[in-house]
Backbone as a chain_set.jsonl record, in Angstrom:
{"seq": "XXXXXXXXXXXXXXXXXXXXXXXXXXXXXXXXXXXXXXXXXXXXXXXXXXXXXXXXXXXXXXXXXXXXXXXXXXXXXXXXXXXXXXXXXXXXXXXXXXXXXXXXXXXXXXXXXXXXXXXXXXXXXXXXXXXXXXX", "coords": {"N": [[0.848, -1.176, 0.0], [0.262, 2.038, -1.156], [0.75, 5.276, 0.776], [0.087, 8.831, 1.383], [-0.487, 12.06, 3.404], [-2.315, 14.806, 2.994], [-2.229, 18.513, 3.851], [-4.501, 21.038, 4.447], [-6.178, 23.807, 5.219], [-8.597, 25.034, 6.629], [-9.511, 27.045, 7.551], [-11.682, 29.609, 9.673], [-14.683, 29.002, 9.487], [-17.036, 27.085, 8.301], [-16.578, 24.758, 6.059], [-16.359, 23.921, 2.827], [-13.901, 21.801, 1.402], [-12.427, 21.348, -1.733], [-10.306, 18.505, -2.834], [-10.039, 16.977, -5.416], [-8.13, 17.69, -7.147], [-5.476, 17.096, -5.465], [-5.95, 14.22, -5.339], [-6.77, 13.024, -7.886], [-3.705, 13.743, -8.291], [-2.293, 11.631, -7.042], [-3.281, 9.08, -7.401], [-2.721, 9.095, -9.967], [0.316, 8.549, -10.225], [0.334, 6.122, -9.145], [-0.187, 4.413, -11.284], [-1.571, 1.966, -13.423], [-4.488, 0.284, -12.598], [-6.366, 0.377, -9.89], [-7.801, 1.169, -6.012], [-8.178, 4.049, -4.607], [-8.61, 5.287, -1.283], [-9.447, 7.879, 0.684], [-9.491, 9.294, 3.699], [-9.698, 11.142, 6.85], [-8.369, 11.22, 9.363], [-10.027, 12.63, 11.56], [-11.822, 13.971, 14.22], [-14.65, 15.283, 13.861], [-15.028, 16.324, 11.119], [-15.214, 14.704, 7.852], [-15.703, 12.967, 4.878], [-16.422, 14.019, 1.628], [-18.391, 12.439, -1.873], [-19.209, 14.743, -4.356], [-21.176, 17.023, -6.638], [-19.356, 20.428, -7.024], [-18.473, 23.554, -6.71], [-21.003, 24.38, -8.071], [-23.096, 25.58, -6.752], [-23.766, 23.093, -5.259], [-22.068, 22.638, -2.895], [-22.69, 25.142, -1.529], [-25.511, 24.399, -1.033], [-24.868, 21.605, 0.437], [-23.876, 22.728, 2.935], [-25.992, 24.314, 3.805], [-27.539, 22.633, 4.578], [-26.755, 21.058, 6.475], [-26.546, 22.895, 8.265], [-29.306, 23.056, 8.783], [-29.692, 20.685, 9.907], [-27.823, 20.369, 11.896], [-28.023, 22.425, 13.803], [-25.799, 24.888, 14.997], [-26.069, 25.958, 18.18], [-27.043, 25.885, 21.526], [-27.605, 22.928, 21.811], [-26.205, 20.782, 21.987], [-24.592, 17.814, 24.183], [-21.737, 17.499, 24.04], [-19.784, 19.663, 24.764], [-17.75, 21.73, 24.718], [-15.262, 24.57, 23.414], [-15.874, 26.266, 20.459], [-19.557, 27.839, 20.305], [-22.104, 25.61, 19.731], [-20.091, 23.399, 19.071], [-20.53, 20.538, 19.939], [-21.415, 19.907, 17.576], [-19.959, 19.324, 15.302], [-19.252, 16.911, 16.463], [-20.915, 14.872, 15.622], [-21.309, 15.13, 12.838], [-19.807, 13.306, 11.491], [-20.737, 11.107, 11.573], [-23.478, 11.395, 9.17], [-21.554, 12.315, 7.398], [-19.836, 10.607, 6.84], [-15.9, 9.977, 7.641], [-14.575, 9.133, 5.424], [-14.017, 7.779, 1.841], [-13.674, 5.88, -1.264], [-12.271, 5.533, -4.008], [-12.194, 3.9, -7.296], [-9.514, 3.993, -9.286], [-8.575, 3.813, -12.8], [-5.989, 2.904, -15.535], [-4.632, 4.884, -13.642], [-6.119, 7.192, -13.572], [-8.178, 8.676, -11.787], [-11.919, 7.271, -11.501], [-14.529, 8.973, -11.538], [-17.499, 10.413, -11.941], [-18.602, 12.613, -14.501], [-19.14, 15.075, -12.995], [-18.539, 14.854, -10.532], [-16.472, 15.693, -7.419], [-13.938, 15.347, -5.541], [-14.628, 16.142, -1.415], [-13.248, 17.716, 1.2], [-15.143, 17.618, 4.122], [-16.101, 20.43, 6.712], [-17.044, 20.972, 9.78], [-15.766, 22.578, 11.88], [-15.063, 25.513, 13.501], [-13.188, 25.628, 15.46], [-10.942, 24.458, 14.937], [-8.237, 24.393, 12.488], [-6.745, 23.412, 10.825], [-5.849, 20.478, 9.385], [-5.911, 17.412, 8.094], [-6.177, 14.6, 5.47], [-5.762, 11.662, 4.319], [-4.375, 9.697, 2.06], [-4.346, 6.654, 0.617], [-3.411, 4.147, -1.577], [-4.355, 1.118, -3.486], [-3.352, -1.435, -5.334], [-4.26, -2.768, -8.619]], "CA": [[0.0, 0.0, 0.0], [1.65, 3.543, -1.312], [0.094, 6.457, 1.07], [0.622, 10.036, 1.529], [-0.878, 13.132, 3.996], [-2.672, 16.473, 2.623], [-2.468, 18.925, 4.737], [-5.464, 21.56, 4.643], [-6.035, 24.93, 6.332], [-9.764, 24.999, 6.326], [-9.721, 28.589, 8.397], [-12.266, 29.891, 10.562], [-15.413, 29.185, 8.878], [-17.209, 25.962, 7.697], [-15.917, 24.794, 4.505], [-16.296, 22.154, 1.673], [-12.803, 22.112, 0.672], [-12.291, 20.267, -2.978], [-8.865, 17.895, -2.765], [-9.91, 16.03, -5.953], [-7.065, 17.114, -7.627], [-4.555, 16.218, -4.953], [-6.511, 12.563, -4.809], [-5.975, 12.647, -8.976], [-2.243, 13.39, -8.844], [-1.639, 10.839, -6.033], [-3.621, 8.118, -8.167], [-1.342, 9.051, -11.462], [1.391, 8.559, -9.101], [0.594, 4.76, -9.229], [-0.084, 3.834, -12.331], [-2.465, 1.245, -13.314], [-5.211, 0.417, -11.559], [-6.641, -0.05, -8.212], [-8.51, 1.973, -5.691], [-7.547, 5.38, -3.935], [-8.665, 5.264, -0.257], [-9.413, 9.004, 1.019], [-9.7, 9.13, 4.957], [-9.765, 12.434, 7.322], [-8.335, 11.264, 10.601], [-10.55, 13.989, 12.704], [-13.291, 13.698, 15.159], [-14.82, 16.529, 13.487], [-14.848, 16.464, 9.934], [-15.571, 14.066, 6.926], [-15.146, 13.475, 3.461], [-17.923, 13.609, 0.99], [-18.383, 13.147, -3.685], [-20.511, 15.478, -4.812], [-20.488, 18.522, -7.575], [-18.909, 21.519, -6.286], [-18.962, 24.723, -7.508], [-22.491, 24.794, -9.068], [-24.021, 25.98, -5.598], [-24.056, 21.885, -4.082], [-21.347, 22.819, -2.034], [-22.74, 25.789, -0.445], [-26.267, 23.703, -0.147], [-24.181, 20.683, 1.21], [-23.689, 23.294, 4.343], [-26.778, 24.802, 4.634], [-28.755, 21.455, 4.654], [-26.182, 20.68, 7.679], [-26.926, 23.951, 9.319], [-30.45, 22.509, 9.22], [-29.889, 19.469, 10.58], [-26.759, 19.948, 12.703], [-27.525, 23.797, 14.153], [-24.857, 25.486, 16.051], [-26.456, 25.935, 18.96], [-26.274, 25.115, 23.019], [-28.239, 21.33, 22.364], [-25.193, 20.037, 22.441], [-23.636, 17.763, 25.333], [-20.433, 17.906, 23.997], [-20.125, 21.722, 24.672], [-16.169, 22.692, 24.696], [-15.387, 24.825, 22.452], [-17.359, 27.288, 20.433], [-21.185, 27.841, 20.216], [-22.384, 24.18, 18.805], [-19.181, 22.284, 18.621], [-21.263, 19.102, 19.705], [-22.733, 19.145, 16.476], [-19.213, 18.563, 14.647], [-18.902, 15.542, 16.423], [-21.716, 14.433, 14.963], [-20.938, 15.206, 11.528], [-19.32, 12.448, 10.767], [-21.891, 9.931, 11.405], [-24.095, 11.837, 8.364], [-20.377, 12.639, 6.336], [-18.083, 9.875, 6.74], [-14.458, 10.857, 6.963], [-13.855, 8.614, 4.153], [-14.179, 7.657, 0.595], [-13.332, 5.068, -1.779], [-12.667, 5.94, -5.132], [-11.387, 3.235, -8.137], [-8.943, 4.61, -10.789], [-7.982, 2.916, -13.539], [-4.975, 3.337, -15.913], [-3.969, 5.948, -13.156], [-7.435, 8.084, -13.567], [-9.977, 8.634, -11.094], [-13.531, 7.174, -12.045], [-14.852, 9.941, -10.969], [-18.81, 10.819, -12.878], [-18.142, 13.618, -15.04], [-19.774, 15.798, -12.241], [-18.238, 14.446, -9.213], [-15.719, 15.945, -7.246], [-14.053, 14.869, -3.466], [-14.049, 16.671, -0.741], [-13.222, 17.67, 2.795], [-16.614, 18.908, 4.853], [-15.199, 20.393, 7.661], [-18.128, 22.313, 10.161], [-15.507, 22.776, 13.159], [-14.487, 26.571, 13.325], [-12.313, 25.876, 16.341], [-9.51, 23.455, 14.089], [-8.501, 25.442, 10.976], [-5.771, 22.342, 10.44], [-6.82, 19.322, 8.898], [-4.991, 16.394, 7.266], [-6.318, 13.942, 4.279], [-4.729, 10.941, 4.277], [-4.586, 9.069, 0.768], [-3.98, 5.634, 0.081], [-3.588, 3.407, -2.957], [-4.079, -0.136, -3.346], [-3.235, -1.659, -6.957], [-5.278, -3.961, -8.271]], "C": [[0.893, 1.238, 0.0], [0.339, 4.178, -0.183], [1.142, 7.319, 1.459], [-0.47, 11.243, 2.682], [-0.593, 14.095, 2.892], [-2.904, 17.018, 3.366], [-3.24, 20.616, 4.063], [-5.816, 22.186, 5.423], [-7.667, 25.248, 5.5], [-10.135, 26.328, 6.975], [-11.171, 28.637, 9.264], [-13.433, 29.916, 10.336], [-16.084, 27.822, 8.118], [-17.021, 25.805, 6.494], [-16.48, 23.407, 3.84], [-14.983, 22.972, 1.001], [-12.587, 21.062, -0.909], [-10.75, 19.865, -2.859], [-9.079, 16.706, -3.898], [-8.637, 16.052, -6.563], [-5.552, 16.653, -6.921], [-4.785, 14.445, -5.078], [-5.829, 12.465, -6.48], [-4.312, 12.353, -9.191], [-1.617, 11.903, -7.946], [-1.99, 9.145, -6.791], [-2.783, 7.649, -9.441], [-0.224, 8.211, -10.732], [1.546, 6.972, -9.347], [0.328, 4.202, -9.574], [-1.156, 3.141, -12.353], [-3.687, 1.666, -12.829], [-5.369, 0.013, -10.207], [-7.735, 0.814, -7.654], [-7.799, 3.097, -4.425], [-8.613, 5.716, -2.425], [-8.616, 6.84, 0.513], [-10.09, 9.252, 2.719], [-9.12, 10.738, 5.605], [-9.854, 11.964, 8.87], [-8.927, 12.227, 11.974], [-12.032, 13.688, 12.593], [-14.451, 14.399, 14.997], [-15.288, 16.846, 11.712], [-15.175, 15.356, 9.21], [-15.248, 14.279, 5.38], [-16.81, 13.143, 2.5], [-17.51, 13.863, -0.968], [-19.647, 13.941, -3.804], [-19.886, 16.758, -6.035], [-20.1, 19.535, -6.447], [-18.363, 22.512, -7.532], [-20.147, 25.628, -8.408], [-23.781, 25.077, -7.897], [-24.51, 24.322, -4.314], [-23.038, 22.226, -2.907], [-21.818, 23.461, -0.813], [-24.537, 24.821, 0.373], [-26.221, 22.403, 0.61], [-23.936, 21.559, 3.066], [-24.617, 23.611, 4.923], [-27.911, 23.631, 4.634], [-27.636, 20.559, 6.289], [-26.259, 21.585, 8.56], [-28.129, 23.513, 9.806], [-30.571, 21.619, 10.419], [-29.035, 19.565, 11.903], [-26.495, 21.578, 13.244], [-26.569, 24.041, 15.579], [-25.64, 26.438, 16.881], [-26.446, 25.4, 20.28], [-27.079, 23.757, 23.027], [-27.422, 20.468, 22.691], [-24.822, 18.983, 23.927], [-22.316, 17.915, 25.201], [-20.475, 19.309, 23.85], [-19.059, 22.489, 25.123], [-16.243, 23.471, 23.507], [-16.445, 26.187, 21.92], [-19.038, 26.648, 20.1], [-21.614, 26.43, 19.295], [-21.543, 23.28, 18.246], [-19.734, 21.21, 18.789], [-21.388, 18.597, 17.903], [-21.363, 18.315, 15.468], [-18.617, 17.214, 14.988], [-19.921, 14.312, 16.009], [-21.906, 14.123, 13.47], [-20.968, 13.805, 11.033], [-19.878, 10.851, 10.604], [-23.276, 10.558, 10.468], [-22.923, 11.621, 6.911], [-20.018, 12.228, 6.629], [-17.088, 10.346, 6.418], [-13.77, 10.025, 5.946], [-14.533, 8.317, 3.026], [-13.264, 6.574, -0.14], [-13.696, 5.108, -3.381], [-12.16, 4.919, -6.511], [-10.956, 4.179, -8.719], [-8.462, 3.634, -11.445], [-7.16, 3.893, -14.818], [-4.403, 4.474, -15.073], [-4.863, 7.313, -13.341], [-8.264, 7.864, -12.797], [-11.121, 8.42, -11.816], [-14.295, 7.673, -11.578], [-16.214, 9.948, -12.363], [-18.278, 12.452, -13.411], [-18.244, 14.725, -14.08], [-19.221, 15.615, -10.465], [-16.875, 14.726, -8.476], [-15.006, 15.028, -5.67], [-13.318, 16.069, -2.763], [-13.982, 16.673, 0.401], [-14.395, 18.485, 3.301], [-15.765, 18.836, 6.523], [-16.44, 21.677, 8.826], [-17.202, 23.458, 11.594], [-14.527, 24.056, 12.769], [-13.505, 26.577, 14.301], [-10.858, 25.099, 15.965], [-9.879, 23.833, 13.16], [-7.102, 24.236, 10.174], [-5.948, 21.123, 10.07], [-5.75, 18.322, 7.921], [-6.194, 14.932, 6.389], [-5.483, 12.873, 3.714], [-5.303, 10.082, 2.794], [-3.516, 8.001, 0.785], [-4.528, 4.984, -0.551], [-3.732, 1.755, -2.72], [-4.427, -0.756, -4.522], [-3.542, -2.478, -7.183], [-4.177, -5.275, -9.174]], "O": [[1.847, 1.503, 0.731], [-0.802, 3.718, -0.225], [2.323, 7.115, 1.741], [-1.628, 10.887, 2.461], [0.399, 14.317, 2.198], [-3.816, 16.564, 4.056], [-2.565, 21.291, 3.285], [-5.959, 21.667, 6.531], [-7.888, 25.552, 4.328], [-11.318, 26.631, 6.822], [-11.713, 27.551, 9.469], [-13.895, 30.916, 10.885], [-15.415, 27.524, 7.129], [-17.294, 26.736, 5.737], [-16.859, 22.314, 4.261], [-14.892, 24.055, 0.423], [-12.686, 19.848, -0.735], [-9.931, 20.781, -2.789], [-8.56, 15.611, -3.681], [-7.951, 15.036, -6.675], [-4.672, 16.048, -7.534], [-3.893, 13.612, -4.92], [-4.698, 12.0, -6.621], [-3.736, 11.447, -9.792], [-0.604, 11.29, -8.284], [-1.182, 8.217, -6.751], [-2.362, 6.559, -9.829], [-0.189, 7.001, -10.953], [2.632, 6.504, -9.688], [0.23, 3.121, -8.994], [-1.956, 3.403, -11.455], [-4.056, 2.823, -12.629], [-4.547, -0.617, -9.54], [-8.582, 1.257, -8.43], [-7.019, 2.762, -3.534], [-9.49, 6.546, -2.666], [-7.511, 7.012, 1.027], [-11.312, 9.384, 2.781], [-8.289, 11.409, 4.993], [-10.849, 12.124, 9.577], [-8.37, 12.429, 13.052], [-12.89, 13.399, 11.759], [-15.332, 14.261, 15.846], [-15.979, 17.829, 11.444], [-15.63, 14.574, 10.045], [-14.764, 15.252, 4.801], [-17.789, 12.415, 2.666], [-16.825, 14.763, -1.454], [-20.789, 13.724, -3.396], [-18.758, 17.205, -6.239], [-20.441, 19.477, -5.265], [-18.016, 22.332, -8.699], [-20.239, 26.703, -9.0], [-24.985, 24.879, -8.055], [-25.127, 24.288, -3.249], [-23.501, 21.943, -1.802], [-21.704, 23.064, 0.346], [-24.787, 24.626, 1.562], [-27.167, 22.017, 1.297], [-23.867, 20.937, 4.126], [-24.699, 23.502, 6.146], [-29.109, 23.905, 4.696], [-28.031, 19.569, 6.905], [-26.065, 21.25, 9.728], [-28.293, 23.474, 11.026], [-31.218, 21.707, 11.462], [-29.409, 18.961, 12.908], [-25.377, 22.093, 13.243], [-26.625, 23.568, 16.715], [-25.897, 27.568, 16.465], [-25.82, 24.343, 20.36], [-27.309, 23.313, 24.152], [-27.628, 19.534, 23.466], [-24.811, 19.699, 24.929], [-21.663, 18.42, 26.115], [-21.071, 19.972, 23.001], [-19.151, 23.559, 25.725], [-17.075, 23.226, 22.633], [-17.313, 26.824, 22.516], [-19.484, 25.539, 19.805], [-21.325, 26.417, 18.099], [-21.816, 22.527, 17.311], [-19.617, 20.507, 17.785], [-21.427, 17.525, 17.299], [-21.478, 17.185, 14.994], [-17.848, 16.534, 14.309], [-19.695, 13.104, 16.086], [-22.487, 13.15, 12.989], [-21.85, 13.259, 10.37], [-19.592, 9.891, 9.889], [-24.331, 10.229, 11.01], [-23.169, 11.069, 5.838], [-19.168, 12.862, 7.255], [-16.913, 10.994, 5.387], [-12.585, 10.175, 5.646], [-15.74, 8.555, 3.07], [-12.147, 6.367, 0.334], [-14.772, 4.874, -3.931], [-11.248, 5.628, -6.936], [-11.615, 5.211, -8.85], [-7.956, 2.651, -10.904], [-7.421, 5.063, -15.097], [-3.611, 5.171, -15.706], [-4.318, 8.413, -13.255], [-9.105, 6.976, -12.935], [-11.434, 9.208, -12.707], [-15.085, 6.94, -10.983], [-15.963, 9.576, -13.51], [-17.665, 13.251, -12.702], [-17.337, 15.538, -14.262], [-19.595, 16.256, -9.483], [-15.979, 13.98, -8.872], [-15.638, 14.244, -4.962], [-12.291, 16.698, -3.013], [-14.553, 15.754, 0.989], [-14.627, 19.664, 3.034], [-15.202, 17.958, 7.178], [-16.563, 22.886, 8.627], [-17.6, 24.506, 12.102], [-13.54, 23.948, 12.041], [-12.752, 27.545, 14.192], [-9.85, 25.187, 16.666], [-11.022, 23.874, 12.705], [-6.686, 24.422, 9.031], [-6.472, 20.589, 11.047], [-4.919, 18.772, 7.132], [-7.025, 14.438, 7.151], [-4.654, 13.057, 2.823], [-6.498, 9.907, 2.555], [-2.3, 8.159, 0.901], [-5.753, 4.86, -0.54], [-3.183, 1.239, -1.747], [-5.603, -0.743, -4.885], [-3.401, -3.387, -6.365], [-4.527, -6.454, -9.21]]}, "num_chains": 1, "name": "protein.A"}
């Protein structure tokens, strides 16, 4: 198994960050095929495919504001105003993904990007771990 760490400064502000094309070059990287393994070691965060840039992104957040408002319901309640909820996240957004490439291309839907959903404004640091496994 090849892997590598992306490291990701998601700043002060909930984000959908796009890291498909780090996941593409890391796939080139090892030729053939196989499948590219995208994991987000944090208690906090997740990884999710979806379009981005055509407004799913920003309603990828506000359909988690819905569901997951920052607010005191929380029990986990360090932190700022509704951190509970990002530990919740990730049982909606898994922090991982599983993507085939073949000849060293993501099979990615013409429309489909990957990224990091990240709701926790109090960690602006974030790592993306990518591994390969050739088929």
């Amino acid at each position: 198994m090849q892997s590598t760490v992306v490291r990701v400064t998601t700043g002060p502000q909930e984000t959908v960050h796009d890291v498909t094309a780090e996941c593409a070059r890391f796939a080139a990287s090892a030729c053939g095929d196989g499948v590219l393994h995208v994991f987000v070691p944090h208690a906090t965060a997740g990884v999710a495919i979806l379009e981005l840039g055509s407004g799913s992104d920003d309603d990828l957040l506000a359909a988690l504001r819905e569901l997951l408002p920052a607010d005191d319901r929380w029990r986990h309640a360090h932190g700022s105003r509704g951190h509970g909820r990002s530990h919740v996240l990730p049982a909606l957004v898994p922090p991982y993904a599983t993507v085939p490439f073949l000849d060293g291309r993501l099979a990615l839907g013409t429309w489909q990007s990957i990224a990091l959903v990240d709701l926790n404004v109090d960690n602006h640091d974030r790592e993306v771990r990518l591994s390969v496994l050739r088929g």
